[in-house]
N, C-alpha and C positions, 0 to 999 in steps of 0.2 A: 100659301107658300110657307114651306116649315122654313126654323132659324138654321142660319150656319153653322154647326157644332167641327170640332175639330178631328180630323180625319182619324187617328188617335193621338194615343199617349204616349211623353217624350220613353217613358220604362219598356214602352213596348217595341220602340223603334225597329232596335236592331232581331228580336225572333221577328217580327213582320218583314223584316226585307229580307232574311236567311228562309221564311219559309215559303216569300213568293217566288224565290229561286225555283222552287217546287214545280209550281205553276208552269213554269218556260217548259221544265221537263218534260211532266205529262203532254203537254201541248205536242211537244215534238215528236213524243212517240209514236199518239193517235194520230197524225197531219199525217205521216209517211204512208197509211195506209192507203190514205186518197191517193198515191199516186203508184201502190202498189199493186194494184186492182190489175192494173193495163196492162205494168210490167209483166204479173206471172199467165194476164189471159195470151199474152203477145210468148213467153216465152216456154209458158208447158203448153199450149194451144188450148187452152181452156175455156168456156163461155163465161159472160157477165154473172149469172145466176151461182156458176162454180167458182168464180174469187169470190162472191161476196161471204162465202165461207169466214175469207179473211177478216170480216167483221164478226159474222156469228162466233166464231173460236174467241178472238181477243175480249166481246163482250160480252159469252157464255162467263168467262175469267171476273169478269165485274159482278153479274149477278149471283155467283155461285159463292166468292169472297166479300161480298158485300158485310153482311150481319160475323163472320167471325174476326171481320177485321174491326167492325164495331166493339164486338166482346174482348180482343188484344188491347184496342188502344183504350178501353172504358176500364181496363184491369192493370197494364201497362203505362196508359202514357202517350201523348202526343210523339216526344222525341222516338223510343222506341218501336212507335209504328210507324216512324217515318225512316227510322233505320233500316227496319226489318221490309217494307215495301221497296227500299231503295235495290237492297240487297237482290229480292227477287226481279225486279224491272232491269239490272245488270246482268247476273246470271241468263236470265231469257233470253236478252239480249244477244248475250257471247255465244248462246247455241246455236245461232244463225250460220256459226264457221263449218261444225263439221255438217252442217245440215244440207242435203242436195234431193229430197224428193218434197213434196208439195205439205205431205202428209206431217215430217217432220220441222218443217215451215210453220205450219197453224201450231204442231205443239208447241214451239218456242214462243207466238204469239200469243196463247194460252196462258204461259207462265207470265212474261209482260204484264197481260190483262193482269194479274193478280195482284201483281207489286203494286201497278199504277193504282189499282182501288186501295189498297194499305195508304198509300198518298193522298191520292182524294179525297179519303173519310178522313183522315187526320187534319189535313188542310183547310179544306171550307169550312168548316164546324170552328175552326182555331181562329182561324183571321176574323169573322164575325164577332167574336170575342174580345179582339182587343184593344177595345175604347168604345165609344159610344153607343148604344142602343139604335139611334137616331142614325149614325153610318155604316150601319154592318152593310146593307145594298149597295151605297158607294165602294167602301172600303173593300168590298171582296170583288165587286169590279175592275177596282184601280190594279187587284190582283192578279186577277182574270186577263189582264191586257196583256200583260207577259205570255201567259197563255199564247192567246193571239201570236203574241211573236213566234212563241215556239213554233207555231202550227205555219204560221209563213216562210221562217227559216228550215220548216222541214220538207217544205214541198219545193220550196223554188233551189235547196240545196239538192239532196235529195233525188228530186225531179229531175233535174240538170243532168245529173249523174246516171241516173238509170236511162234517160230518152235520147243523151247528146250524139248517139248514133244511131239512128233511125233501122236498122238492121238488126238492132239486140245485141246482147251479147255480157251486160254488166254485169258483176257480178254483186249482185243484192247484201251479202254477207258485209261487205267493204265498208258500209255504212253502221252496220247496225254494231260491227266489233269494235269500231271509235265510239258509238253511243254510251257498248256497255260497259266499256273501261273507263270513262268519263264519270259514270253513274256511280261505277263503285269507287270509285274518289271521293264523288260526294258524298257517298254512306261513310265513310273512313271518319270527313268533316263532319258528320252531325253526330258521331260518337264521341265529339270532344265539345263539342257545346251544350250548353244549359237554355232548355227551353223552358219559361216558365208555365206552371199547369196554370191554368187561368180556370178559377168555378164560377161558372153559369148563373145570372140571377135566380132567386127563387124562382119556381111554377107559382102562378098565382090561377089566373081564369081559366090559363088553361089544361092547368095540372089534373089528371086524372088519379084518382085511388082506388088500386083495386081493393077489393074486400080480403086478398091476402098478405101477407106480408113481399117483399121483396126478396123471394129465395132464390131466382132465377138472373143469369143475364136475358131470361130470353121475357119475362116478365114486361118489362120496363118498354120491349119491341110492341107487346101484345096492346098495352097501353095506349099507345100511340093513334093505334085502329078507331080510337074511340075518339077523336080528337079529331072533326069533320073538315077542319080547315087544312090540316095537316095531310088529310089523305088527300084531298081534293089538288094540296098543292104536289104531292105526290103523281096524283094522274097528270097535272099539268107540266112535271117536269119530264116524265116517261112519255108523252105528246111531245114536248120540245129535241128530246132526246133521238127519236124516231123522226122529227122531220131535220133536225143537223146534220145529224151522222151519217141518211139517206142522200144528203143532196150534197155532202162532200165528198161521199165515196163518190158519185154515181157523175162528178163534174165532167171528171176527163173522156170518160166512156160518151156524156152528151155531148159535150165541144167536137169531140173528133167523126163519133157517128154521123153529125148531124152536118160533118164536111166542113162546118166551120174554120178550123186549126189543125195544125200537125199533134202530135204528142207531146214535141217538147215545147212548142205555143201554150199548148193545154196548159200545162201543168206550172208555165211562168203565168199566165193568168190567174189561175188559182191561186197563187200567190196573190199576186193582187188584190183577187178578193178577201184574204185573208188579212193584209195590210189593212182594207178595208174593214174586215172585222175587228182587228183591234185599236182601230180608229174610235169603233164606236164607241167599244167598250172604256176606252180615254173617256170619250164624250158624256156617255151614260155615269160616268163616277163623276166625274164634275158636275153633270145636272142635277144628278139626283143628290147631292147637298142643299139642293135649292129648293124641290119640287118633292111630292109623294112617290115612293117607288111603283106603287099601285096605277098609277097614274101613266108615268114613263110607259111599264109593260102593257099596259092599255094602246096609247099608242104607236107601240113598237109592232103589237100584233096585228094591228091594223095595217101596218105599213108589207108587214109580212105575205099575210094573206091575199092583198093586194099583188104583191109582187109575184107568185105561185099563180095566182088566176091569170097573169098577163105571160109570161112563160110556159102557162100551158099551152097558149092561143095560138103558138106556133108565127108569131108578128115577124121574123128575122132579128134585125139589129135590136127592135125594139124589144124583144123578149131575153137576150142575153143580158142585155141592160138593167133589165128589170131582175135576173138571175145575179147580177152582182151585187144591185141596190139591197140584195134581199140580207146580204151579208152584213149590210151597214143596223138593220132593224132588229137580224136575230141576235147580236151581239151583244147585246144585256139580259139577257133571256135565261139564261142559265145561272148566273149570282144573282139576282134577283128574284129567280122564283125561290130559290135555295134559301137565299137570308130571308124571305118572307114565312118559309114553310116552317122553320126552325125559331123564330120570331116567337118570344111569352114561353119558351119551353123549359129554361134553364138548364138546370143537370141533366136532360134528360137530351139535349144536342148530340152526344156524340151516340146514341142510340136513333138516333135519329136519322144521323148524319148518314150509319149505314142504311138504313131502307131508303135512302137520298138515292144511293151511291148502288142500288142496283136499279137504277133508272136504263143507264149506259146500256140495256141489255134492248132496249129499243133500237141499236144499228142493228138489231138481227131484221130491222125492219127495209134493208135494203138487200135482203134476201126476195122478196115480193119485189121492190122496186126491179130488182136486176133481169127477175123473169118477164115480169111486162115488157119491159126492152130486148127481152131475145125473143118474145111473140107478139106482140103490137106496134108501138113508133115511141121514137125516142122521146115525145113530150108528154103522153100519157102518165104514165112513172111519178110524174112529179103532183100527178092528185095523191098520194100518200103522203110528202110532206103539207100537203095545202091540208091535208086535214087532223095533222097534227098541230097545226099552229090556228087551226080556229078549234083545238080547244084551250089552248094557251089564250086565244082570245076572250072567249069565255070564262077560265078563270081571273085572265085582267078584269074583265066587265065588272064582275060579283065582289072583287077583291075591293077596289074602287069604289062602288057603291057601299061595300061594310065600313068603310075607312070614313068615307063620308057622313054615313048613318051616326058612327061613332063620334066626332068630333061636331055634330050637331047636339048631341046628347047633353 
């Protein structure tokens, strides 16, 4: 059992609480799509397989912006990449108003995706940063919870709003033009604060040097490839990536096919689950002050893959149950594998941070889920997440056992 080290630093206080604000935001963005799937299959008559678009667009946006939002913010700056993200995730936003075919819909989502990876790569990399070594897993949890909320208050608001008349008729834009006029307020606020740049411990083990000098940003990326722990936790965060963002799109679409719930039951459930997820992710920052992060996602995946196998079984009550427990398990899974993979890298995090940050491009993986369900049964589908998260499993297993190996040394 490691010692209690202190969440961080009293200097770092306030950029930590101005930049988990961040966190609510992204959250709320991505959660609306889980529940926009239904809306535009219900309201342009479109099949599963043809919203899940809605995720390919937003998270082509992630892996496309990943590496130059790493080269802005490793040349610029924390604050300025969180200016310049903020700016585009509003702007996207606001073009939801004159927007009325499907096609100009994804572009808006498109632009969205981009700002939010300007956020994301600034963020995770920053919060791990500020205090302890020993709590970057907690600490970017405790961040991530927020998160969580976002993604609860965007579905059960949201939700409410586009289902509360089972006939249709909402109009989608109404939400997203309070988003982005919200958003660009808070770009206005971080134009007048001072974030401090915080440098990365040295590389020590796990620094790589190439035989040339460092002329490139794109150099410092190449590096990276060589650093086995790093890619491995890479695979393992594009695994976890493909099994979240497949089983939150794909909720409402299974509660309702499956006769379960109405649409707007759905989509207050989903909430729930998502309460539930940021329950965990509470849970998971407090424990892991106690305990090895290695350890925690060890038995998180377990609990995962577990829950996926019984959901698939098609049980009734017992397989929805086991559908929301799964929420409570995945939700350390993402700041966790993150501050693990960026763990010993020093200056080299926010190069990092981006090949993190086109993980995201794994919802394209509920482009497959979506077809299975417009040609087989609704429970099938859900072997794509069950087999992203037994290699999250696998990387827990191996992670655990070097951590151990280590500290026998």
């Amino acid at each position: 059992m490691k010692n209690r080290h202190k969440l961080t630093e009293k200097r770092y206080v306030v950029p930590f609480v101005l930049i988990t604000t961040l966190f609510f935001l992204w959250g709320f963005a991505r959660a609306i799509l889980d529940v926009l799937n239904k809306h535009f299959q219900d309201e342009l008559h479109i099949s599963i397989t043809q919203s899940s678009l809605i995720q390919v667009t937003t998270y082509l946006g992630y892996f496309l912006m990943a590496i130059p939002a790493g080269m802005f913010i490793t040349r610029y700056g924390y604050r300025r990449g969180v200016v310049f993200g903020l700016a585009l995730f509003g702007l996207g936003a606001l073009a939801f108003i004159p927007g009325n075919t499907f096609a100009a819909f994804l572009a808006a989502l498109f632009v969205i995706g981009c700002g939010l990876t300007f956020l994301e790569t600034a963020a995770n990399p920053y919060v791990t940063e500020l205090g302890d070594k020993e709590t970057a897993s907690s600490r970017l949890n405790l961040s991530q919870t927020f998160n969580g909320m976002g993604c609860f208050m965007a579905t059960l608001l949201v939700g409410s709003f586009l289902f509360s008349d089972e006939k249709g008729g909402a109009d989608v834009s109404v939400p997203y033009a309070i988003m982005g006029g919200m958003v660009l307020l808070i770009a206005l606020v971080f134009t007048k604060v001072e974030l401090p740049e915080v440098r990365g411990e040295e590389c020590e083990v796990r620094e790589y040097q190439p035989s040339t000098s460092h002329t490139s940003h794109l150099l410092p990326l190449t590096s990276l490839f060589h650093d086995r722990w790093f890619v491995f936790g890479l695979l393992a965060l594009l695994s976890y990536e493909v099994a979240e963002i497949s089983i939150n799109s794909y909720f409402v679409n299974f509660v309702t096919g499956t006769g379960w719930m109405s649409k707007l039951d759905a989509s207050r459930f989903v909430s729930l689950a998502l309460v539930i997820f940021m329950v965990g992710r509470f849970l998971g920052s407090w424990i892991m002050r106690r305990i090895e992060a290695e350890r925690m996602l060890f038995y998180c995946a377990v609990g995962t893959v577990a829950c996926m196998v019984l959901t698939m079984l098609n049980l009734g009550t017992v397989s929805l149950v086991a559908l929301i427990a799964n929420y409570l398990f995945e939700a350390i899974m993402f700041p966790t594998i993150f501050s693990l993979s960026v763990q010993g890298l020093g200056n080299k995090k926010k190069s990092a941070s981006s090949l993190l940050m086109m993980t995201p491009i794994g919802g394209c993986g509920f482009l497959l889920m979506g077809w299975m369900a417009d040609h087989t049964n609704p429970f099938l589908p859900f072997v794509i997440p069950l087999a992203g998260f037994a290699v999250v499993l696998a990387y827990a297993f191996v992670s655990s056992r070097e951590r151990a190996k280590a500290k026998s040394m």
